[in-house]
mmCIF file as Biopython writes it, N, C-alpha, C and O atoms, coordinates in Angstrom:
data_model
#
loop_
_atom_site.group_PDB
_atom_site.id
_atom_site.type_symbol
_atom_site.label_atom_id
_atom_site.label_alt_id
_atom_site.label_comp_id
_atom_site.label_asym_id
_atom_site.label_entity_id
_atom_site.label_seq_id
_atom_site.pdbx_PDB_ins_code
_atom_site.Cartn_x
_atom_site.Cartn_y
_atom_site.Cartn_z
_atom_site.occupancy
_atom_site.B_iso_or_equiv
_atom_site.auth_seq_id
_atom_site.auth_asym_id
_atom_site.pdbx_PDB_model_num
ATOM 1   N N  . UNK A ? 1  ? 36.316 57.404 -52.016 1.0 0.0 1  A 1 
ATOM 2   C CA . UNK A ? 1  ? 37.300 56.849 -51.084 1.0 0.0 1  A 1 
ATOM 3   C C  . UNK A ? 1  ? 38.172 55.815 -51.803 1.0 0.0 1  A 1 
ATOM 4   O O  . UNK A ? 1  ? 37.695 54.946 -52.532 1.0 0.0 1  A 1 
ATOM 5   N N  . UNK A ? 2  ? 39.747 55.991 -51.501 1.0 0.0 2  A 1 
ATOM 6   C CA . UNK A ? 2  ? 40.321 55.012 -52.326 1.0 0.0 2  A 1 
ATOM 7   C C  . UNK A ? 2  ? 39.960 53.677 -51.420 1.0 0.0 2  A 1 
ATOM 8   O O  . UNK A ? 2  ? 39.359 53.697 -50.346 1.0 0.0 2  A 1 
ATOM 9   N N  . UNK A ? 3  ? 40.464 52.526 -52.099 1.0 0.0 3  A 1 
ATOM 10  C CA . UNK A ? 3  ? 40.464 51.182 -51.453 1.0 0.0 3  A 1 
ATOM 11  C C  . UNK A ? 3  ? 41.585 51.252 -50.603 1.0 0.0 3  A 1 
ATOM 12  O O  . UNK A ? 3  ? 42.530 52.040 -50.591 1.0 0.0 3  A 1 
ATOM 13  N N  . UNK A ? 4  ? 41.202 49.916 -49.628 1.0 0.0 4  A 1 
ATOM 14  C CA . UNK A ? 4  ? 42.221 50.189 -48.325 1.0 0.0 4  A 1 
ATOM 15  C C  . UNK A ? 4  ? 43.299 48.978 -48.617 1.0 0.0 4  A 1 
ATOM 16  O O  . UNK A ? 4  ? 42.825 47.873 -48.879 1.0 0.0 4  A 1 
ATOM 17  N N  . UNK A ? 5  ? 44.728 49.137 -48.583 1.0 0.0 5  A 1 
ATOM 18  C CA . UNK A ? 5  ? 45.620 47.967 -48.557 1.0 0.0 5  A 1 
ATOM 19  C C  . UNK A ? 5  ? 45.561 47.399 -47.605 1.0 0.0 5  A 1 
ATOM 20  O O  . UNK A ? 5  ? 45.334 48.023 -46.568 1.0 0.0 5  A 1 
ATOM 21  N N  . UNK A ? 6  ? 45.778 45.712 -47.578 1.0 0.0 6  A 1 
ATOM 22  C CA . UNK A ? 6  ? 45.587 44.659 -46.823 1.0 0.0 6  A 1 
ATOM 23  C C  . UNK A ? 6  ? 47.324 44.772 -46.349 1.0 0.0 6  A 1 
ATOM 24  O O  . UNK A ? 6  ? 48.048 44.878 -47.339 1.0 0.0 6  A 1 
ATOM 25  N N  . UNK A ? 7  ? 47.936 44.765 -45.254 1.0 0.0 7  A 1 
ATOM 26  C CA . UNK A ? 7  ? 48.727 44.535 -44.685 1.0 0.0 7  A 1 
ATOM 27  C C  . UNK A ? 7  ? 49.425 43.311 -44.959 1.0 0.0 7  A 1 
ATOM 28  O O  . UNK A ? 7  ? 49.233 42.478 -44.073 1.0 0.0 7  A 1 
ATOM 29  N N  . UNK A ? 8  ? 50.356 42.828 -46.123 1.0 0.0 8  A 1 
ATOM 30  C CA . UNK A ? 8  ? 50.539 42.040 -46.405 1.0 0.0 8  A 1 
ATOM 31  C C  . UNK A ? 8  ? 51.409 40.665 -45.617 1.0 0.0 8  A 1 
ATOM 32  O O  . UNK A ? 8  ? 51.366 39.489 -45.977 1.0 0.0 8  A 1 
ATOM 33  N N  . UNK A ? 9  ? 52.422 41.425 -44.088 1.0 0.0 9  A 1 
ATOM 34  C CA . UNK A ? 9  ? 53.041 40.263 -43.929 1.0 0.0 9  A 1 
ATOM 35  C C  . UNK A ? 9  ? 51.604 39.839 -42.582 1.0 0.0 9  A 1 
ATOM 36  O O  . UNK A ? 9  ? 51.725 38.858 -41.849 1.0 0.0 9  A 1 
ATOM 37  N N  . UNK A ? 10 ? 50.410 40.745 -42.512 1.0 0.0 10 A 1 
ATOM 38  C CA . UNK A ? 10 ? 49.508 39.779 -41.709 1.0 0.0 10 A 1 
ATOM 39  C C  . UNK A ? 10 ? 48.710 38.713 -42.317 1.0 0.0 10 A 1 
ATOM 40  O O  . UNK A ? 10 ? 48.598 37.601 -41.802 1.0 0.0 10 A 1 
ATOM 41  N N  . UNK A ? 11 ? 48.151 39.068 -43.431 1.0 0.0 11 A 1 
ATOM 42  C CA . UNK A ? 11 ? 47.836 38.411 -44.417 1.0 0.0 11 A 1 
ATOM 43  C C  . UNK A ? 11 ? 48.578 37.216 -44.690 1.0 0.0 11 A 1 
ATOM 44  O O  . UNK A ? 11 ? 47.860 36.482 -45.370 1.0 0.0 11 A 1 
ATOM 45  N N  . UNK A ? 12 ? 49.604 36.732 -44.483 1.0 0.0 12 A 1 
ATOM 46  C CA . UNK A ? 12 ? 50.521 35.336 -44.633 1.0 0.0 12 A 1 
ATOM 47  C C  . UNK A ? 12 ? 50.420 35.030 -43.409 1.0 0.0 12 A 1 
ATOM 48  O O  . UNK A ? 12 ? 50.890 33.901 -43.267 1.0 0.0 12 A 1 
ATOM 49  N N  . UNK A ? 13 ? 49.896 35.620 -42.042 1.0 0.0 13 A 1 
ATOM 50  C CA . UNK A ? 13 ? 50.046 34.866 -41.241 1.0 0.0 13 A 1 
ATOM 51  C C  . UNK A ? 13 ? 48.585 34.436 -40.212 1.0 0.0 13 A 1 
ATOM 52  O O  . UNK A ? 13 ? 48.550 33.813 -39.151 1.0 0.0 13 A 1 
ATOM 53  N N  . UNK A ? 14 ? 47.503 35.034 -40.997 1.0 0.0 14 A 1 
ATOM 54  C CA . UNK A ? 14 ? 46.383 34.746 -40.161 1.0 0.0 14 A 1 
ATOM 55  C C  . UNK A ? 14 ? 45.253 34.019 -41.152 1.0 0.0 14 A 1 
ATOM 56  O O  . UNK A ? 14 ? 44.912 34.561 -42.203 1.0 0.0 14 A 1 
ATOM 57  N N  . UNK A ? 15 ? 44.927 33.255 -40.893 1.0 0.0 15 A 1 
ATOM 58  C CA . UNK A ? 15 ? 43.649 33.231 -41.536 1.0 0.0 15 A 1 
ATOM 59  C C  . UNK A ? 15 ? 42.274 33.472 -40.735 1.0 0.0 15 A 1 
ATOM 60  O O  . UNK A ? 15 ? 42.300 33.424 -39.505 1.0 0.0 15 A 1 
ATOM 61  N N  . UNK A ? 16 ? 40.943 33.760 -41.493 1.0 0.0 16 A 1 
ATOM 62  C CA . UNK A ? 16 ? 39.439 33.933 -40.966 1.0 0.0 16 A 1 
ATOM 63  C C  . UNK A ? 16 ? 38.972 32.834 -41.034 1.0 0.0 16 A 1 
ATOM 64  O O  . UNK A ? 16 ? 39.478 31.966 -41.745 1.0 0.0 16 A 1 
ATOM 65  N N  . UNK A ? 17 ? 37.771 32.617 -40.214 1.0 0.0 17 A 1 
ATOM 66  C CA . UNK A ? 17 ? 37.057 31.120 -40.298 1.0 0.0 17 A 1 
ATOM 67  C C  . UNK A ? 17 ? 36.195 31.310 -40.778 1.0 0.0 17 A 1 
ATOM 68  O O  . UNK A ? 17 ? 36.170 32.491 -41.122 1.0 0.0 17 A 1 
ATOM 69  N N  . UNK A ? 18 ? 35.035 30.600 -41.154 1.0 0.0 18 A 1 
ATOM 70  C CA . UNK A ? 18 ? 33.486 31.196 -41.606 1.0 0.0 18 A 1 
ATOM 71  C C  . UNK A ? 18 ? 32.842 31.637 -40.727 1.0 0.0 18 A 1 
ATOM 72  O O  . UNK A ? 18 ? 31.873 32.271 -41.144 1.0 0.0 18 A 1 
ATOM 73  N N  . UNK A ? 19 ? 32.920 31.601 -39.819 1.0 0.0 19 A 1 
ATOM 74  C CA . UNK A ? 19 ? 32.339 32.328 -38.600 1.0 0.0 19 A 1 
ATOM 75  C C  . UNK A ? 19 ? 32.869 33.653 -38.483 1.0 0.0 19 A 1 
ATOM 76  O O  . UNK A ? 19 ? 32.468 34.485 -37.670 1.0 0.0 19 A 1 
ATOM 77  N N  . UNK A ? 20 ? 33.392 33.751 -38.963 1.0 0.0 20 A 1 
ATOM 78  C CA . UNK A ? 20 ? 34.232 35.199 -39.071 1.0 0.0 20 A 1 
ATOM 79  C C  . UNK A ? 20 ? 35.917 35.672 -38.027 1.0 0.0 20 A 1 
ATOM 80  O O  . UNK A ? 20 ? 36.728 36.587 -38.164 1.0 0.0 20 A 1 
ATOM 81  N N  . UNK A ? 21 ? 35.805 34.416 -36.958 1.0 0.0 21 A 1 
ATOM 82  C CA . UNK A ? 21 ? 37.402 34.641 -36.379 1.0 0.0 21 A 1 
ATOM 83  C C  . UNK A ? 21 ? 38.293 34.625 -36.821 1.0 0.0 21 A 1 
ATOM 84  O O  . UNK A ? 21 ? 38.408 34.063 -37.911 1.0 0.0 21 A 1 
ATOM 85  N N  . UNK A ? 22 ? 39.368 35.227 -36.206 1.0 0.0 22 A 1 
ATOM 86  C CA . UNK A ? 22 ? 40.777 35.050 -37.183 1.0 0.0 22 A 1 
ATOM 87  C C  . UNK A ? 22 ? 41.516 33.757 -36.229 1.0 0.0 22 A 1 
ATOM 88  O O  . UNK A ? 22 ? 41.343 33.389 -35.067 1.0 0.0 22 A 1 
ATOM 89  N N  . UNK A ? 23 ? 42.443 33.274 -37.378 1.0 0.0 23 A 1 
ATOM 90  C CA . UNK A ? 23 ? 43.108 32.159 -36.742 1.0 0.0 23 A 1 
ATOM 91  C C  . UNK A ? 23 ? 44.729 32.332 -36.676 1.0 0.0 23 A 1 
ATOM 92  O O  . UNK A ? 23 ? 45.383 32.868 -37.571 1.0 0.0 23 A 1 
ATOM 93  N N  . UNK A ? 24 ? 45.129 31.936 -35.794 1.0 0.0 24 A 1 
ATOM 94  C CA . UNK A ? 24 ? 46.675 32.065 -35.979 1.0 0.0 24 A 1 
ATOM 95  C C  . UNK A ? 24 ? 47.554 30.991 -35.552 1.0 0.0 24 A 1 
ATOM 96  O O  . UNK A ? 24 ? 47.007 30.111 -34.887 1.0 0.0 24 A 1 
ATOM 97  N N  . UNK A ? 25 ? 48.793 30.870 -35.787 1.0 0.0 25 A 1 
ATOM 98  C CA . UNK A ? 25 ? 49.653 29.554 -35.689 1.0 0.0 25 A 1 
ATOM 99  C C  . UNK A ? 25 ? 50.125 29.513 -34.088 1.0 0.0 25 A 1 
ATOM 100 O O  . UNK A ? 25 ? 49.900 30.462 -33.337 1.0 0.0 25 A 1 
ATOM 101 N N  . UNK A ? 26 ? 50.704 28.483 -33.723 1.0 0.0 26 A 1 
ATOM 102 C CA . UNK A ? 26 ? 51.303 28.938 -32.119 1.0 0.0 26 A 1 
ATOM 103 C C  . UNK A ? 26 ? 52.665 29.730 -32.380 1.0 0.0 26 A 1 
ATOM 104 O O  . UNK A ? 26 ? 52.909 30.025 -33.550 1.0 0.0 26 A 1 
ATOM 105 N N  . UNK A ? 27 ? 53.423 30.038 -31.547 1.0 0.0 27 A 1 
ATOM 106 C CA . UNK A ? 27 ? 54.564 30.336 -31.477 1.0 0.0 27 A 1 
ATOM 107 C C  . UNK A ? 27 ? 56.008 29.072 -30.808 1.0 0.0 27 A 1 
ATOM 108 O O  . UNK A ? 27 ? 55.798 27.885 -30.558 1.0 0.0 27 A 1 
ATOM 109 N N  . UNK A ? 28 ? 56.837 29.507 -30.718 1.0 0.0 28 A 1 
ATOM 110 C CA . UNK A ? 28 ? 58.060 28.485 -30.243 1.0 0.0 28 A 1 
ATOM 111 C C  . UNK A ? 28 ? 57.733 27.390 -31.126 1.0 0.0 28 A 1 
ATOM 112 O O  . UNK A ? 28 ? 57.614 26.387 -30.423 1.0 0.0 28 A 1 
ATOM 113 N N  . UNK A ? 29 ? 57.532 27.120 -32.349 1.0 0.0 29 A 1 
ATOM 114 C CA . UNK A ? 29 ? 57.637 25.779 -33.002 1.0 0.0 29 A 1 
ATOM 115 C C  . UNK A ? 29 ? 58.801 25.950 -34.205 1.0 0.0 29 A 1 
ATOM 116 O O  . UNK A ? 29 ? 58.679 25.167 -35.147 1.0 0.0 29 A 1 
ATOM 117 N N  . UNK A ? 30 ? 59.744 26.755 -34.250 1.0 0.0 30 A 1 
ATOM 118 C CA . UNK A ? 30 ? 60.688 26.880 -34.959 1.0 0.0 30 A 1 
ATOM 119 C C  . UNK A ? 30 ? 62.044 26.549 -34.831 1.0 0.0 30 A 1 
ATOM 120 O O  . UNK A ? 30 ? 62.609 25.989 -35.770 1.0 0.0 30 A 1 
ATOM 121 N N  . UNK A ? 31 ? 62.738 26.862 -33.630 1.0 0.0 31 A 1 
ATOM 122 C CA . UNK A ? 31 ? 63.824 25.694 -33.726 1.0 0.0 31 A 1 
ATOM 123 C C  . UNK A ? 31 ? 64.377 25.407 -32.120 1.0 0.0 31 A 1 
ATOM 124 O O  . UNK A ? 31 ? 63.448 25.490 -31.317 1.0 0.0 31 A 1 
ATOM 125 N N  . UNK A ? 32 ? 65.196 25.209 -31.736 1.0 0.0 32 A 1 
ATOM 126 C CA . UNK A ? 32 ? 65.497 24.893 -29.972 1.0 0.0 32 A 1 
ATOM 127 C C  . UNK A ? 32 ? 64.365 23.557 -29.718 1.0 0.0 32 A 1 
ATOM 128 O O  . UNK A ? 32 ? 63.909 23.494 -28.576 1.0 0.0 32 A 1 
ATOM 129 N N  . UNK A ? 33 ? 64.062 22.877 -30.359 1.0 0.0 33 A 1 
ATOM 130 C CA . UNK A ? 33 ? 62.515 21.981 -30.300 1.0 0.0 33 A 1 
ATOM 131 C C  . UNK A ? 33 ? 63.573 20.815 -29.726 1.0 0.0 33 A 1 
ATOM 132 O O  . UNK A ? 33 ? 63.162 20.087 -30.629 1.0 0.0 33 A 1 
ATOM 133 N N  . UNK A ? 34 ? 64.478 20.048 -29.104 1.0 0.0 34 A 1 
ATOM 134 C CA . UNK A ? 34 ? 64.948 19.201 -28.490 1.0 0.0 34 A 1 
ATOM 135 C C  . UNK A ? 34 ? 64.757 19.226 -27.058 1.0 0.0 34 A 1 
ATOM 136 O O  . UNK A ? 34 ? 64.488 18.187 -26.454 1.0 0.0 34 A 1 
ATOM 137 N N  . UNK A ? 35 ? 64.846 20.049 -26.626 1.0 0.0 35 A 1 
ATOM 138 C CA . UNK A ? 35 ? 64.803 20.069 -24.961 1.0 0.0 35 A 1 
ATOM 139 C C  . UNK A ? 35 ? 62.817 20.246 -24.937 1.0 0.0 35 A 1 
ATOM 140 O O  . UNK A ? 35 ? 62.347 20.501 -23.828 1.0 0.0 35 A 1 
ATOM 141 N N  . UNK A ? 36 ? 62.068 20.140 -25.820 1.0 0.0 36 A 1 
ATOM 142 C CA . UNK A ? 36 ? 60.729 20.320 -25.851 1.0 0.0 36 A 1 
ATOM 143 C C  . UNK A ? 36 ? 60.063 18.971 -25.707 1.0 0.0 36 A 1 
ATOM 144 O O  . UNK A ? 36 ? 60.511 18.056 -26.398 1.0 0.0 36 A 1 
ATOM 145 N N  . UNK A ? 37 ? 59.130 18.754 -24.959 1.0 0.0 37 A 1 
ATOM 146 C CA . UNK A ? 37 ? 58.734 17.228 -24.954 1.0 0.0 37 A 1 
ATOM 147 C C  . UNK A ? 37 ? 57.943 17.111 -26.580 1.0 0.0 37 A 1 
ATOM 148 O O  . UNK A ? 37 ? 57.916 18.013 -27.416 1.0 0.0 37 A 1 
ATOM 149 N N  . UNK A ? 38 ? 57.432 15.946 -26.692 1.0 0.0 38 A 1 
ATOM 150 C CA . UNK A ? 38 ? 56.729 15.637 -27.842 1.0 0.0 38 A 1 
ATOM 151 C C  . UNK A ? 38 ? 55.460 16.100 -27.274 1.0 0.0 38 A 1 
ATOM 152 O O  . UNK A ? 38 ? 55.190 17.018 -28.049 1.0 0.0 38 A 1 
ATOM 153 N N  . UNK A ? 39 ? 54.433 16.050 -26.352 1.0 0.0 39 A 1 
ATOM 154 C CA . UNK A ? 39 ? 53.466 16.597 -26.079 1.0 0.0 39 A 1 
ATOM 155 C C  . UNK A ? 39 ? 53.333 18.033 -26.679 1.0 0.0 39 A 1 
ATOM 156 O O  . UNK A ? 39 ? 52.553 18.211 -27.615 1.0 0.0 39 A 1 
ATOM 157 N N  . UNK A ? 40 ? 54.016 18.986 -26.207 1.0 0.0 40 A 1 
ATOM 158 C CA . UNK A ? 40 ? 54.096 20.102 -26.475 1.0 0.0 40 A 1 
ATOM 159 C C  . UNK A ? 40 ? 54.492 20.450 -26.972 1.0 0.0 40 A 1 
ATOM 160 O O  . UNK A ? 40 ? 54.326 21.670 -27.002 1.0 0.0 40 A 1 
ATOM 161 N N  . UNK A ? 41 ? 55.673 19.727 -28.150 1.0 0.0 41 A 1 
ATOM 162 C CA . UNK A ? 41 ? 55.033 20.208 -30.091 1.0 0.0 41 A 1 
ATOM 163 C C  . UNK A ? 41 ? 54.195 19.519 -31.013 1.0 0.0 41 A 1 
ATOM 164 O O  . UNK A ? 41 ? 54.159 19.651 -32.236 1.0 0.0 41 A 1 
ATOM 165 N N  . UNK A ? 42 ? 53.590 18.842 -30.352 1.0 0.0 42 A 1 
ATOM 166 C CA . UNK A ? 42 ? 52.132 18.129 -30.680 1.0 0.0 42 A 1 
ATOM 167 C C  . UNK A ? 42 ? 51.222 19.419 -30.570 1.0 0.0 42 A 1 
ATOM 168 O O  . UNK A ? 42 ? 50.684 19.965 -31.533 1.0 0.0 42 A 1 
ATOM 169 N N  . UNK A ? 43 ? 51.139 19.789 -29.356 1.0 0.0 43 A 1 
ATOM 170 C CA . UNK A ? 43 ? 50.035 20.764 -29.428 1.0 0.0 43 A 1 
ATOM 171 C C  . UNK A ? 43 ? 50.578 22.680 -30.093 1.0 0.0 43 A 1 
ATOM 172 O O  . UNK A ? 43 ? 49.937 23.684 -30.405 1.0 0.0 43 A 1 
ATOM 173 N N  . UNK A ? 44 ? 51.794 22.383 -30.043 1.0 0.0 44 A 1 
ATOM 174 C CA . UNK A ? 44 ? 51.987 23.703 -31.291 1.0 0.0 44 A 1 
ATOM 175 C C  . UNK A ? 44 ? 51.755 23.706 -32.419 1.0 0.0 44 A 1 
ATOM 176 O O  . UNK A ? 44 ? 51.610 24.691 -33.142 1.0 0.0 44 A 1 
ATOM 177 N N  . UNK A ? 45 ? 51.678 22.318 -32.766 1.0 0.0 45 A 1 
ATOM 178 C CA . UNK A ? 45 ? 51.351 22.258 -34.202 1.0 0.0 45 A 1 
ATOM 179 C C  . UNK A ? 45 ? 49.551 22.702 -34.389 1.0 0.0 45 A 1 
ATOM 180 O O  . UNK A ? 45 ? 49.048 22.686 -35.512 1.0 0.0 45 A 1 
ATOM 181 N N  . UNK A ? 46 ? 48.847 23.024 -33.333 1.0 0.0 46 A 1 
ATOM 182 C CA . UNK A ? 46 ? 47.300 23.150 -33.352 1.0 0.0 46 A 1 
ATOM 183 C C  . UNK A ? 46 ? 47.511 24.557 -33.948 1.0 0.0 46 A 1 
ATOM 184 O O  . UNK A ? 46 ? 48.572 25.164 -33.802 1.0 0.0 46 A 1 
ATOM 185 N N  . UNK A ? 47 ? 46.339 25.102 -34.698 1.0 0.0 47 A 1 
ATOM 186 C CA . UNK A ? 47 ? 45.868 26.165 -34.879 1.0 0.0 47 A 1 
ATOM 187 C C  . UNK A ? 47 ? 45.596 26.956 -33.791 1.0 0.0 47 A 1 
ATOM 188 O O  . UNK A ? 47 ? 45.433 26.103 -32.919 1.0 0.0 47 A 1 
ATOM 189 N N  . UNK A ? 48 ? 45.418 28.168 -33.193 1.0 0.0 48 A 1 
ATOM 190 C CA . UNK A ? 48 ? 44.489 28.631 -32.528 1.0 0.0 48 A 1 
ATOM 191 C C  . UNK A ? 48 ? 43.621 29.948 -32.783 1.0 0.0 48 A 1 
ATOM 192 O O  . UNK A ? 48 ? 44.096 30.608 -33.707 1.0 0.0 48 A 1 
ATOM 193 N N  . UNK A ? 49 ? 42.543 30.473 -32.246 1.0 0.0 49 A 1 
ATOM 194 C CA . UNK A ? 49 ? 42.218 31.807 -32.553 1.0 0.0 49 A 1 
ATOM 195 C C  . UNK A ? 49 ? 42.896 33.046 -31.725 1.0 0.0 49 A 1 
ATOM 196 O O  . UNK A ? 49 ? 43.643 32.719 -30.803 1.0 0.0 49 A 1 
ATOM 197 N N  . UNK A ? 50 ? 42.730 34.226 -31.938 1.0 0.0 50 A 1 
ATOM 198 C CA . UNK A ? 50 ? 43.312 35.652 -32.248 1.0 0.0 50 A 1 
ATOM 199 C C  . UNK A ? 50 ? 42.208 36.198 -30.794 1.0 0.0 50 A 1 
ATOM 200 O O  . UNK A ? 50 ? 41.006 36.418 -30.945 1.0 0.0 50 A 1 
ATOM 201 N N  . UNK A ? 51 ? 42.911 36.330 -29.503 1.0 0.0 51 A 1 
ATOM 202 C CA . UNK A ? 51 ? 41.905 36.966 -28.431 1.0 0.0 51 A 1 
ATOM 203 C C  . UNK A ? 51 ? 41.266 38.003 -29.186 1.0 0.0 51 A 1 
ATOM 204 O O  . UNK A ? 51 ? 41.544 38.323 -30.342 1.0 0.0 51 A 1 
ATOM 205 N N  . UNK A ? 52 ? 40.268 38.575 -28.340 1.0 0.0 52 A 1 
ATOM 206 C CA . UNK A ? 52 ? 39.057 39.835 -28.548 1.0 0.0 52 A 1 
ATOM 207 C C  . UNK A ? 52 ? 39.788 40.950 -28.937 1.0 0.0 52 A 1 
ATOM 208 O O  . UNK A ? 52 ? 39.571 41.523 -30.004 1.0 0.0 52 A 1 
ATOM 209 N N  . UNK A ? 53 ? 40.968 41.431 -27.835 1.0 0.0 53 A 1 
ATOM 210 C CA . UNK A ? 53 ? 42.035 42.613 -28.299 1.0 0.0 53 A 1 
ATOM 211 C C  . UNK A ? 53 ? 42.622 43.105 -29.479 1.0 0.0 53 A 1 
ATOM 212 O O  . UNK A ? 53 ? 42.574 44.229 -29.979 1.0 0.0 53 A 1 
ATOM 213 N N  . UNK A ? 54 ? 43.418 41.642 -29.986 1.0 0.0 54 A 1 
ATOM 214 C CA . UNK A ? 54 ? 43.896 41.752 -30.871 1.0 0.0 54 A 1 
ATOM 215 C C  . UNK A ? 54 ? 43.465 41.785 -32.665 1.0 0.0 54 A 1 
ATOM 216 O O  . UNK A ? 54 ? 43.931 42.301 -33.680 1.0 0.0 54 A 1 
ATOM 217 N N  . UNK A ? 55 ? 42.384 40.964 -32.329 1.0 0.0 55 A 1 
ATOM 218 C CA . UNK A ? 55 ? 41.357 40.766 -33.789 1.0 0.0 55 A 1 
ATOM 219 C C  . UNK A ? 55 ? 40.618 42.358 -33.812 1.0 0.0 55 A 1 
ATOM 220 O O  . UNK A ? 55 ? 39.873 42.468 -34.786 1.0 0.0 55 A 1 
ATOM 221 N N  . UNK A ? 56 ? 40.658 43.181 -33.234 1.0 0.0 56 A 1 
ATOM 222 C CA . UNK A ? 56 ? 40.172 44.318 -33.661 1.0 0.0 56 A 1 
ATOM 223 C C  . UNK A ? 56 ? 41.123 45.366 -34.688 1.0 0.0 56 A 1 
ATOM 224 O O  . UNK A ? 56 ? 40.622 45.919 -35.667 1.0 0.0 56 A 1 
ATOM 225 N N  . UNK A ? 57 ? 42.443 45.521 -34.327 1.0 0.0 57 A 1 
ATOM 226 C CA . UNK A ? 57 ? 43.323 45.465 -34.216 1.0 0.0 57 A 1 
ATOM 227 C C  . UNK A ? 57 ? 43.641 44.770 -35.911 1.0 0.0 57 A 1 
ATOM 228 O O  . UNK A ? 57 ? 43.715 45.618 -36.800 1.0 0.0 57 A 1 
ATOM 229 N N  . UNK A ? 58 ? 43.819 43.286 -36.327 1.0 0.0 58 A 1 
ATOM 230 C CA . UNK A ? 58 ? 43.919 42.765 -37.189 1.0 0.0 58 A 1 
ATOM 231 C C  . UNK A ? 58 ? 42.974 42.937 -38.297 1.0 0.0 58 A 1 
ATOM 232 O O  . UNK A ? 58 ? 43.359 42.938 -39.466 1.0 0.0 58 A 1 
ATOM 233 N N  . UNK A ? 59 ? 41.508 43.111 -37.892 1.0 0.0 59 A 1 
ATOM 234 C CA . UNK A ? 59 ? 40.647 43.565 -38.272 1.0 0.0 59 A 1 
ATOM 235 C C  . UNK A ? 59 ? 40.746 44.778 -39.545 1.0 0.0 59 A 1 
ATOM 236 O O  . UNK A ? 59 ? 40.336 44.754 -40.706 1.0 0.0 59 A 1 
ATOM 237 N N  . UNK A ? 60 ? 41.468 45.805 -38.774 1.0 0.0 60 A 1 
ATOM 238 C CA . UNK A ? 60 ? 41.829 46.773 -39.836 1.0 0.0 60 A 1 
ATOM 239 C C  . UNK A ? 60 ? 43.258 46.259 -40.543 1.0 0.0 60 A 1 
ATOM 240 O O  . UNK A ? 60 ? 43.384 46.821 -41.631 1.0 0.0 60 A 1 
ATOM 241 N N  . UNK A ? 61 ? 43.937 45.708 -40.361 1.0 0.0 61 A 1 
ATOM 242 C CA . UNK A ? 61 ? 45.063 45.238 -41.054 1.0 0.0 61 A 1 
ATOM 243 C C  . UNK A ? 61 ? 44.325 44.455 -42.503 1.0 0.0 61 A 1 
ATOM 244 O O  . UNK A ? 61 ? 44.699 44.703 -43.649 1.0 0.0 61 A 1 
ATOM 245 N N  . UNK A ? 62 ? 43.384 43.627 -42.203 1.0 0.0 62 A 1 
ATOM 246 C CA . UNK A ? 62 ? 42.947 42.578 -43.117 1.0 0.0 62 A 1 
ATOM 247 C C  . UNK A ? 62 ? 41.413 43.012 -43.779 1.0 0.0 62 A 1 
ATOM 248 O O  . UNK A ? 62 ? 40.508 42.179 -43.732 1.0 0.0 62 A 1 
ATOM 249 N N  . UNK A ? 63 ? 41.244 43.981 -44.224 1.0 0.0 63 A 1 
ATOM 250 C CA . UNK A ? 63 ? 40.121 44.609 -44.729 1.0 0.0 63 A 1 
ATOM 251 C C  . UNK A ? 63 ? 39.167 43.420 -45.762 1.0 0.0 63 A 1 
ATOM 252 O O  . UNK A ? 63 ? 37.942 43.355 -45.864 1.0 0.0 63 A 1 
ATOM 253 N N  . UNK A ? 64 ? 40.055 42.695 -46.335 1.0 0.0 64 A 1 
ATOM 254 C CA . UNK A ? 64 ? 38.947 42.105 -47.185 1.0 0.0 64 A 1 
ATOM 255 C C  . UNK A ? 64 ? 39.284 40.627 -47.282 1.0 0.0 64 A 1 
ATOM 256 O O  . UNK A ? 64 ? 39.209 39.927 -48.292 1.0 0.0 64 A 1 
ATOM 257 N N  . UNK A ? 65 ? 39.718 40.224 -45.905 1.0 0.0 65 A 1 
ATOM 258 C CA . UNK A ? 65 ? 40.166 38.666 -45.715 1.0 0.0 65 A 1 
ATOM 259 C C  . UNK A ? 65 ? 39.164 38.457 -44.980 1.0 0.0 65 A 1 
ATOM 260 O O  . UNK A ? 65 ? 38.972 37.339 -44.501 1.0 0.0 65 A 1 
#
């Protein structure tokens, strides 16, 4: 069996934890950020994890991440 390619633009955008979840960035933190309170690009700036759906899904994208 050949080796499987890692999906490279997911690979720049997720990382795994040691626990094995994947992690991902928020969204809307890129520009229009004035009419946004400071609370709530405080908390975009958090990490979060990848629901049940989608990490299966990513799963095969990221074979050896």
């Amino acid at each position: 069996m050949p080796k499987i390619k890692t999906n490279r633009a997911a690979a720049k955008r997720f990382k795994k934890t040691g626990s094995g979840k994947i992690v991902r960035a928020k969204a809307f933190k890129s520009h229009i950020l004035t009419k946004k309170s400071p609370k709530r690009k405080r908390a975009l700036r958090r990490d979060t994890l990848v629901n049940a759906v989608s990490s299966k899904g990513l799963a095969r994208m990221l074979p050896y991440l």
